[in-house]
MILOTOR-612716 format. One record per atom (N, C-alpha, C, CB): residue in one letter; x, y, z. Coordinates in pm, whole numbers, plus 50000, padded with zeros to 5 digits. Glycine has a CB too. Layout:
aXYZ;...
***
This chain:
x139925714307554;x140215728407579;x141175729207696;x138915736507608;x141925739607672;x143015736007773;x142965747007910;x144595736907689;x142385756907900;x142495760208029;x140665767408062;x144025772208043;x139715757208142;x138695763308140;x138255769508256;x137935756408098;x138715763308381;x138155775108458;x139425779508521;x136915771708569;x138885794008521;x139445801108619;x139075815408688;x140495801708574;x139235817108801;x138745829408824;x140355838208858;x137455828508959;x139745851209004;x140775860408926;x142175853008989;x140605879708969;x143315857708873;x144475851408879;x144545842008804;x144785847708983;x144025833208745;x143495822108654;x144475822308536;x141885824408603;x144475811208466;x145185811608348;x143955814508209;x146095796108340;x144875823908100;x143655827208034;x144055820707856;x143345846908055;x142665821507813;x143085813907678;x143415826307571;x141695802707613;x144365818407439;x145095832507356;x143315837307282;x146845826107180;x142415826507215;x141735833407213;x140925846507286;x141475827407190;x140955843407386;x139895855307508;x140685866607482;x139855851907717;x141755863707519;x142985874507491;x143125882207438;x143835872907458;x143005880107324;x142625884807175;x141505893107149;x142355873707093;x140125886507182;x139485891807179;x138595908007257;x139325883007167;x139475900407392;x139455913307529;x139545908307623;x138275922507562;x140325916207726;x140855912307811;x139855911607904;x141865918207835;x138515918707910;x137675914608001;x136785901808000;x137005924008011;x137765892407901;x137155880207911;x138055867207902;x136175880007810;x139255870607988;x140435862307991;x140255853708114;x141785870807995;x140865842608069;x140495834108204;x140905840508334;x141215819808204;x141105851708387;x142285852808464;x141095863408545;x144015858708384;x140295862608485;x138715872208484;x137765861508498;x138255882108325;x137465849908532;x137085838708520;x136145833508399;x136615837308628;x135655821008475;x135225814008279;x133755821808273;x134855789308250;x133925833708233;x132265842108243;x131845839608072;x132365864908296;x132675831407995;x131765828707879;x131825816907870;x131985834407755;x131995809207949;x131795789607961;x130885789308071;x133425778008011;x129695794008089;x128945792108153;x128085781108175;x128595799208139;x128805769808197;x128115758708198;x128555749208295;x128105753608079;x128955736208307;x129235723708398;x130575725508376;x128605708108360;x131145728608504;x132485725508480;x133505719108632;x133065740508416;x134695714708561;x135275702008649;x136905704408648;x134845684908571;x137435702308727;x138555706008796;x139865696308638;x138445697809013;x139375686708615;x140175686008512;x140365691608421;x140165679408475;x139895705008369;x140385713208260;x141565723208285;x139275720608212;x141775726308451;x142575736308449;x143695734508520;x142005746408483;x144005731008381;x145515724808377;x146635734408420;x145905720008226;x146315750008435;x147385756408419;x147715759408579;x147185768608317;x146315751608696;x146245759108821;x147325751508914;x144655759208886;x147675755608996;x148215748909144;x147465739109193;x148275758509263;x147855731409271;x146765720709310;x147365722309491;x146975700909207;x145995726909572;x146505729809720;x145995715209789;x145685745809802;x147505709509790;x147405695409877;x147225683809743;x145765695410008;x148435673709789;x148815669409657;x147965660309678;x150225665809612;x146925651709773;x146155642209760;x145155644909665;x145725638909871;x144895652809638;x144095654309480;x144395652609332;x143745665709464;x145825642109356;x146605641509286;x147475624209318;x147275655409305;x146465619809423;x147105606009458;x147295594609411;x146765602109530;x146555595509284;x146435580609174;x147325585509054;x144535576109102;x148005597409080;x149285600908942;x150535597009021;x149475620808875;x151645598208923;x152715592208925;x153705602609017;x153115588608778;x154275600309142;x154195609309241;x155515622309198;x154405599909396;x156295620309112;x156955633209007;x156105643208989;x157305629308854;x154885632708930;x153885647408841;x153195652808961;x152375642308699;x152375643709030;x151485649209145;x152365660909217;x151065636409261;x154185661609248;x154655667609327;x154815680209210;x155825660209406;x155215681809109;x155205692008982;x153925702509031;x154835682608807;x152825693109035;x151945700709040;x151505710009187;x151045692508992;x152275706809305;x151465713409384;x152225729109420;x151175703509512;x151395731309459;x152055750609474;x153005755109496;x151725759109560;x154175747509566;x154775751509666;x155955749609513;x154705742609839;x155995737109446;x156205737809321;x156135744309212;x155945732909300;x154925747009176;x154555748409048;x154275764609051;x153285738209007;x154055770709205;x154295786709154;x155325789809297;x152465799109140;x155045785709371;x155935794809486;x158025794909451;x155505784309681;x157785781109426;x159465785309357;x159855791109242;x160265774809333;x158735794609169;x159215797709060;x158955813509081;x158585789708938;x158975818709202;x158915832609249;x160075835309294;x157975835609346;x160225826009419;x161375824409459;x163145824109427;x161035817309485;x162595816209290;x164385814309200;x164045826709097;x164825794009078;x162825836509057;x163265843408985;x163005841008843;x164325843909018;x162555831208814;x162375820308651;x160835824108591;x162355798208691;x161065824608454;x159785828008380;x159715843408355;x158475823308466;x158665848308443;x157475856608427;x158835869008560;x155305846708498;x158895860908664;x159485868908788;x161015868008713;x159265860308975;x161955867408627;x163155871508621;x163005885008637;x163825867708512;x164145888608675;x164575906008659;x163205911408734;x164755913708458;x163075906808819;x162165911808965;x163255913909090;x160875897809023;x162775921709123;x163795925909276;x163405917609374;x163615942109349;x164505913209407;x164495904609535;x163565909709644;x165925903809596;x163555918209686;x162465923609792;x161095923909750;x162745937609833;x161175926309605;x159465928609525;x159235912309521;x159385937909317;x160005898109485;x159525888509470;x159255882809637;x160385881109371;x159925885809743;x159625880909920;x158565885209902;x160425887110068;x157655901009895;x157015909209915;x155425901909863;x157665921609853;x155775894509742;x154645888809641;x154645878109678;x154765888909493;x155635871009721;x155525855809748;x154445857509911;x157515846809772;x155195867609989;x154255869710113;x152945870310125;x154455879310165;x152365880509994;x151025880109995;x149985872809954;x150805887209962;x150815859409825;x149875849609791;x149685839609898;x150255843309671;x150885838309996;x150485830110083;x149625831410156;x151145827310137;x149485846110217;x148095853310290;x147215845610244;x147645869110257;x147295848510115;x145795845210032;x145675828710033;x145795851609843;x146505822510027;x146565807810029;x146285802010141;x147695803009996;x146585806510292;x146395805210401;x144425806610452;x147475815710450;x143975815710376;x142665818910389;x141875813210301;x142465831210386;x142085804010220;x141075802910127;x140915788710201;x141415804809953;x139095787110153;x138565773510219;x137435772810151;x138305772510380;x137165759810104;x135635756210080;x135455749810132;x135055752909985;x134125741010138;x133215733410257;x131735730010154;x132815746710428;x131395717910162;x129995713310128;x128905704610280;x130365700709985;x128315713110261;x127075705510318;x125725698510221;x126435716510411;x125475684410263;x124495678510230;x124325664210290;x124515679210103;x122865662010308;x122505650510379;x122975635810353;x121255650510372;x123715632710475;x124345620410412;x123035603610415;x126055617710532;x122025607810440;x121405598210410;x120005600510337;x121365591710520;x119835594110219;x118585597610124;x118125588310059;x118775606910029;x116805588110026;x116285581509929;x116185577509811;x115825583009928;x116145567809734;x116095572709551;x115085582409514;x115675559509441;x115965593109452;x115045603809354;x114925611809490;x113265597509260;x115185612209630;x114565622809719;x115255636609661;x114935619909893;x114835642209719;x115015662209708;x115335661709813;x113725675109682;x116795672909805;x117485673409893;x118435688809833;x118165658009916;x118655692009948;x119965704109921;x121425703809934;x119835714410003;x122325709309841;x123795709509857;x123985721909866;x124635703609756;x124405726309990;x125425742110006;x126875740310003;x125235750610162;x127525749709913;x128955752709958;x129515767109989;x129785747809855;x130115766210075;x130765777610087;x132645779710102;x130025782210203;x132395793010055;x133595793710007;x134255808410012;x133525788409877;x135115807410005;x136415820910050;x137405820209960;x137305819610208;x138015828009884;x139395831309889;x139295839009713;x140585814809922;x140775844709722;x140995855909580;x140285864309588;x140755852009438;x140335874609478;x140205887809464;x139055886309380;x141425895909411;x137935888609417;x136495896109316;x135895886709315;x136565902009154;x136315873009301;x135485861609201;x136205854409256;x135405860509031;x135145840209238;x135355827909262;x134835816309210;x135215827409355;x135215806009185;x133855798209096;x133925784609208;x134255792708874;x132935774809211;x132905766309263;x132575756909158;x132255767809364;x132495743709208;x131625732909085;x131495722409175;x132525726908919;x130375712509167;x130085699409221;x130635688409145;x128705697309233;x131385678609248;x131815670709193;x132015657609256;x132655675509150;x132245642809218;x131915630909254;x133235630509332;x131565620209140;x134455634009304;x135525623809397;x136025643109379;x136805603709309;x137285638509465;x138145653109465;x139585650009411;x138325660209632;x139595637809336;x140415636209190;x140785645109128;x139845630609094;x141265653209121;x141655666608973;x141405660808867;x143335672808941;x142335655408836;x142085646908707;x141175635908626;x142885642408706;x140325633508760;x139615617808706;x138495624208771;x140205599208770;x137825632308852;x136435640208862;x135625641808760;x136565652708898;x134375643308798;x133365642608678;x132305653408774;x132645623308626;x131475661208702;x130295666108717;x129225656408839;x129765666608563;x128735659408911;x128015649408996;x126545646308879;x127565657709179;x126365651008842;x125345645008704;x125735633008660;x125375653808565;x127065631308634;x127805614908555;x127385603008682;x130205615608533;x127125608608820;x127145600208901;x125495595908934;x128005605609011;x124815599608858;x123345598708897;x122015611008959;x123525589108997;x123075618509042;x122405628909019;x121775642308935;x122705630009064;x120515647608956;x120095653408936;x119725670708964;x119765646308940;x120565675108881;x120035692508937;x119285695608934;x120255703308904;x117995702808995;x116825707608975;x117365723508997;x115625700809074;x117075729208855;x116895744408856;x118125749708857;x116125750108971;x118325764608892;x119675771108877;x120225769809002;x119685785808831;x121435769009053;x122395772809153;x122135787809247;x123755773609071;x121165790009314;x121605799609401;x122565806009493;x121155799209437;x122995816909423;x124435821209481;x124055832709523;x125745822209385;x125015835009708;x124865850509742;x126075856209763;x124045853709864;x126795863309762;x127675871309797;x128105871109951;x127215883009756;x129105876310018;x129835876310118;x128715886910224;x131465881710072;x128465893410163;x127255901610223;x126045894010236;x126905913810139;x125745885710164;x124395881210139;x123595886310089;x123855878710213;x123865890909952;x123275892909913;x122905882709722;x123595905309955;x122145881409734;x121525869009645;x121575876709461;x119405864709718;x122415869809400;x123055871709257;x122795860609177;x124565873509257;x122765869209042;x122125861108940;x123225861308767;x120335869408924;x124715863008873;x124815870608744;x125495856108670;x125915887408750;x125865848108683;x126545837708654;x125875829308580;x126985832408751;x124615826108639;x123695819008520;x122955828008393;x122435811908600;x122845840908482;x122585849408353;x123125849608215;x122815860308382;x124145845408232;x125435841308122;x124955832308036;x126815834308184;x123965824808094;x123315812908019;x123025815807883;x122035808508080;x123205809107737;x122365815807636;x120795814307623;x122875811807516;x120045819507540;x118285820507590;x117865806807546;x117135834207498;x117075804907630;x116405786407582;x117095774107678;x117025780807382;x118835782807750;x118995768807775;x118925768507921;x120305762307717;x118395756508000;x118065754008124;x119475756808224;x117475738908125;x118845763808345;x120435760908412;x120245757608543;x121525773808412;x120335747908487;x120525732308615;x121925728208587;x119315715008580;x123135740308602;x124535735308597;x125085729808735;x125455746808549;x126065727308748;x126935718808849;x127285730208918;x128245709308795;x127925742708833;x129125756708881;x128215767208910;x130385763508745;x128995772008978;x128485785708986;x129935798909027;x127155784509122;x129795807908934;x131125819409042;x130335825109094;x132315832008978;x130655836209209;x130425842509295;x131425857209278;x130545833509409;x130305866209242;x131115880109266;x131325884909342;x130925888809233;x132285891109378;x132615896509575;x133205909909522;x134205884509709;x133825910709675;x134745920509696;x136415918909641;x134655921909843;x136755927509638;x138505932709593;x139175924609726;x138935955409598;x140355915809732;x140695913409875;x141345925309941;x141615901509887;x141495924710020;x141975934410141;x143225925410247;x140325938910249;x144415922410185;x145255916410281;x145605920610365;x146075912910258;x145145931310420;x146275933310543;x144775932110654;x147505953310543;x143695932210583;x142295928510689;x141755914110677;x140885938410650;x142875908910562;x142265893410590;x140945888510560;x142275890510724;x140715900510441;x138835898710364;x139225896510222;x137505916110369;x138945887510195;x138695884610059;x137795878409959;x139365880710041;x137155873009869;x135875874209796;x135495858709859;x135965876909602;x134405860809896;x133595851609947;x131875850509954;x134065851710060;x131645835809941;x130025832409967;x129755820809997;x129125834209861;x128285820809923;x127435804509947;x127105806309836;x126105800210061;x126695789309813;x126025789509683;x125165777409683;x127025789709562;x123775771509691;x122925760809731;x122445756809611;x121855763909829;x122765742309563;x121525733709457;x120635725109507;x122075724409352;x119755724309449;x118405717309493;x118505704309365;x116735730209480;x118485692009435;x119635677209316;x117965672909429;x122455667209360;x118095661609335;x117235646609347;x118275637509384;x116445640309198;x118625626909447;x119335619609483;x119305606309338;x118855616609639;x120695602109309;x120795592309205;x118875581209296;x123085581509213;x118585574309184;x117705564709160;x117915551609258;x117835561509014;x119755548109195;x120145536209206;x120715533809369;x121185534009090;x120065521909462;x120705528009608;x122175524309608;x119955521009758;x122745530209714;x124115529809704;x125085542909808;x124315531209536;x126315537909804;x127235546009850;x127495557609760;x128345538909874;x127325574609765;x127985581009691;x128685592009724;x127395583009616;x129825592209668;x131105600809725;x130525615409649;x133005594109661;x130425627109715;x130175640809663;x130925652909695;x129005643809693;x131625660009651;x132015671709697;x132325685409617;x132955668309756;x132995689109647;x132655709909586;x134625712009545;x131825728409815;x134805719009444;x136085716309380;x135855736809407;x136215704809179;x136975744309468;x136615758809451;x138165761609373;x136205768609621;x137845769009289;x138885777509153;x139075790409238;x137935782008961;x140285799409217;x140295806609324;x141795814509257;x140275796909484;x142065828209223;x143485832709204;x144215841509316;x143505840509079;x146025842809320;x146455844209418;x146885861909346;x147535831109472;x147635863409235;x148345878309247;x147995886209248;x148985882809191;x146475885909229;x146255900509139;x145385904809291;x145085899908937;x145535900109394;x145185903409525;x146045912009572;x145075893109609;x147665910409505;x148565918009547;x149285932309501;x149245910309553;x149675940909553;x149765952309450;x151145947509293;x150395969009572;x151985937209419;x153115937609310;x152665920409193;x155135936609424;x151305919109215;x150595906909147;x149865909509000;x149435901609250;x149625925108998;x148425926008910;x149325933408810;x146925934108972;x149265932308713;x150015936608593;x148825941308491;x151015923708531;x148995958508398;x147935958408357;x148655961808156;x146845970708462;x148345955108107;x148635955307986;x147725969307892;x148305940107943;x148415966907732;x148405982607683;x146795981307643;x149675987707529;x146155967407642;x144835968307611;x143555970607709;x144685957707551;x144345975307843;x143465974807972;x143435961908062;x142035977007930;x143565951507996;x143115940608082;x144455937908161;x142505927207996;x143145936008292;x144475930208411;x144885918208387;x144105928708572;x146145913708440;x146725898508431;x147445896808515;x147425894008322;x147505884408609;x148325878508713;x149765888508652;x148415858108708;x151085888708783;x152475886308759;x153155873608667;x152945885208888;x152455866108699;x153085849808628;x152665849008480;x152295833808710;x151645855208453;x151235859008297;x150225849308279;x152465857608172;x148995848808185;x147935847608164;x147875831808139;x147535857008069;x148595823908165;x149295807808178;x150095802808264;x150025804308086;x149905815608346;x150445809608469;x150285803908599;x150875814608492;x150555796508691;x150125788008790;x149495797108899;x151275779208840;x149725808408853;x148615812108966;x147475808509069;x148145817108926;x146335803108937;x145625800009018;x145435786209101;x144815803208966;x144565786609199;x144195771409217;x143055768609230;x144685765309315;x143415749509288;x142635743709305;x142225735009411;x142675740609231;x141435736609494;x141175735509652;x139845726409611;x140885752609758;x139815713709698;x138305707309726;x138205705509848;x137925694109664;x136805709509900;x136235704509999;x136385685610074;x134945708609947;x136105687010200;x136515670610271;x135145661410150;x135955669010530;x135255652810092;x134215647010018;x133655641410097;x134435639609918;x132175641410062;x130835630110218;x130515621610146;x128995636910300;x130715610410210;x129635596210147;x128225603110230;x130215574010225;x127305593610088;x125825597110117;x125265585910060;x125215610910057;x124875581010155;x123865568310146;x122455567910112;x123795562610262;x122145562809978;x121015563509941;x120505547109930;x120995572409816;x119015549509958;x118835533609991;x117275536010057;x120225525610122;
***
């Protein structure tokens, strides 16, 4: 599948599209409610090309932002032709706002037992409304896996609260009936950003994992999905079917992809 997560700004699939716009990637993956990993979304920016250090350094450089959407604002190409020079400075200005502020972060104990119980928090900032996070073994884009592939264990659903703190359920709710959600992801619904106050959609979100069995060194960290235009007035474009969509269009590099510093955690 080619473009699975994304939140707002996100690239969206022709099916969703099709079907309604309030379920375009660009609205995030609110009907892939399940484990998800930074290698599906192929269509995002990648902030900081070391997440990109074992590809061939052409592509790794293709891919990072400054590339893959900020010039292509800049020269005018695609989606931004026949944009006014002042309207594309104006848009390029405000995703950077937004690019400048966004951050995730994982906490969890770097030393554990086999099978101990233990907690992972992440937190996280940035884009307009929504955000998704996911746990993950390396901060690889491409070669990441679910921290499940690595031995661990989720116990139960992902608790997520809002920027307020206030504690939401709506993400696993998504779940269909019967199935357990002991996923990796979680989004987070927020607030609308506010650029000129420098607030934009943010939270926490804590799993309760058993530590892999096997002792050992293990690399862990938090991958956050995150969109830049539709934060902006000259970003959000609203089509004849209602649904909003980035400036760059519903495949476009809008969004990104930000990981947390990864922790070794010693189990043993």
């Amino acid at each position: 599948m080619k473009h699975h997560l994304m939140v707002a700004g996100l690239s969206g699939g022709v099916l969703a599209l099709a079907v309604s716009g309030a379920w375009a990637w660009s609205g995030g993956p609110l009907f892939n409610a399940t484990d998800l990993e930074a290698k599906c979304a192929v269509c995002h920016s990648g902030v900081g090309r070391d997440q990109l250090r074992l590809e061939p350094p052409a592509f790794a450089a293709s891919e990072a932002t400054e590339n893959k959407h900020y010039k292509r604002i800049e020269d005018g190409t695609g989606a931004y032709q026949g944009m006014p020079v002042a309207d594309r400075q104006k848009l390029l200005a405000d995703i950077k706002v937004v690019d400048e502020n966004a951050s995730v972060s994982i906490s969890v104990p770097q030393n554990l037992k086999p099978g101990q119980e233990a907690q992972i928090m992440v937190s996280a900032k940035g884009g307009n409304e929504l955000l998704a996070v996911a746990l993950m073994d390396t901060d690889l884009r491409n070669q990441g896996r679910a921290i499940q592939g690595d031995g661990w264990l989720i116990l139960g659903l992902p608790k997520v609260w809002d920027s307020d703190g206030q504690e939401q359920t709506k993400w696993v709710d998504r779940r269909g009936p019967g199935l357990r959600k002991n996923i990796n992801s979680a989004v987070i619904f927020d607030r609308k950003a506010d650029l000129a106050g420098k607030r934009f959609a943010a939270g926490r979100v804590t799993w309760t994992v058993k530590a892999p069995q096997e002792p050992g060194t293990y690399s862990i960290t938090a991958v956050l999905f995150y969109g830049t235009e539709k934060a902006s007035p000259l970003g959000a474009v609203t089509t004849p079917t209602g649904a909003v969509l980035p400036k760059g269009g519903a495949f476009g590099p809008s969004g990104r992809i930000l990981f947390a510093k990864p922790v070794s955690v010693t189990v043993r």
